[in-house]
C-alpha positions in Angstrom: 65.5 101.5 99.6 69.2 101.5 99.2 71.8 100.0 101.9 74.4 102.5 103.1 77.7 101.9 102.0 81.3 102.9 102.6 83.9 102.9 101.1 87.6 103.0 101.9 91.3 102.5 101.4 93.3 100.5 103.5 96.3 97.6 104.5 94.3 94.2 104.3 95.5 91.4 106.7 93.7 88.0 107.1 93.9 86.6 110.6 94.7 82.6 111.0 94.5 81.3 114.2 98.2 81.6 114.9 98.8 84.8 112.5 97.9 87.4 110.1 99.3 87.8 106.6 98.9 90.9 104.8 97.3 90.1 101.9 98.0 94.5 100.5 99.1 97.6 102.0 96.5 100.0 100.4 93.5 98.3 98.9 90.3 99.9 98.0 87.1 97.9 100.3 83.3 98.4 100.6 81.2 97.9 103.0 77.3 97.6 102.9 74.9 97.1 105.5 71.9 94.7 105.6 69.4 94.2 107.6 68.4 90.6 108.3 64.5 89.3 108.9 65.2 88.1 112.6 66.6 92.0 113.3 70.5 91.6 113.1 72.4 92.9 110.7 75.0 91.9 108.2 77.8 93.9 106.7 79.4 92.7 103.2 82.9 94.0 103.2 83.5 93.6 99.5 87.3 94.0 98.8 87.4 93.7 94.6 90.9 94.0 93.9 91.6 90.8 96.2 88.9 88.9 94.9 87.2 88.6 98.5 84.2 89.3 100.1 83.8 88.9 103.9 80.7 89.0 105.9 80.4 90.4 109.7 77.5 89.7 111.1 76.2 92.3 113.5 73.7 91.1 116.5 71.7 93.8 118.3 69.5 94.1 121.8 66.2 93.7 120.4 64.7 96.3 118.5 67.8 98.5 119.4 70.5 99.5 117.4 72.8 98.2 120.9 75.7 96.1 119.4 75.9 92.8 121.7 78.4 90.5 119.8 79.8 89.9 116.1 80.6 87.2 114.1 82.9 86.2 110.7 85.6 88.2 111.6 88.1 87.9 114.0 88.0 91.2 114.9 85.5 94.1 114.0 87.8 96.6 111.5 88.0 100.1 112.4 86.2 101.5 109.7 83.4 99.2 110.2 83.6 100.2 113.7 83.0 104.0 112.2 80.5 102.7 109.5 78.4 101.5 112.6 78.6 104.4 114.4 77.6 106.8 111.2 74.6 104.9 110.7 73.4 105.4 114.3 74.6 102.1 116.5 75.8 102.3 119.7 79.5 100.4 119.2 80.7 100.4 122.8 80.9 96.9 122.9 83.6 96.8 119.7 85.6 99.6 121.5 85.9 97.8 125.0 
């Protein structure tokens, strides 16, 4: 079975604790979701041109598809957000 990807084209910041650098203003990125033994999830945001690769992991009510908290990232990107929400979760609480 295949993992569903996306991919994309847009500004790349990082975020520090006290700022956020952008690193490009149009990069291409990929992300690809994983799903992990103990029933969360994992996207690999793959961005080759910057030689990074992040991981967001993506914790669910169990045996629901009810996003309940994130981690790895300071904040959720948008088209991860959308990526989500394509492949069926419920992303209200990355919206709120």
């Amino acid at each position: 079975m295949t993992n569903p990807t996306k991919t994309f084209r847009s500004p790349i910041g990082k975020e520090t604790s006290y700022s956020n650098v952008q690193l490009s203003d149009d990069t291409e990125s990929t992300l690809e979701l994983f799903t992990n033994d103990d029933g969360s999830y994992t996207i690999e945001w793959d961005i080759p041109e910057l030689e990074e690769t992040e991981h967001i992991g993506i914790f669910v009510d169990l045996n629901t598809k009810n996003i309940i908290d994130y981690d790895g990232v300071f904040e959720v990107p948008k088209q991860a957000i959308e990526f989500l929400k394509e492949q069926g979760f419920n992303v209200d609480y990355l919206i709120d």
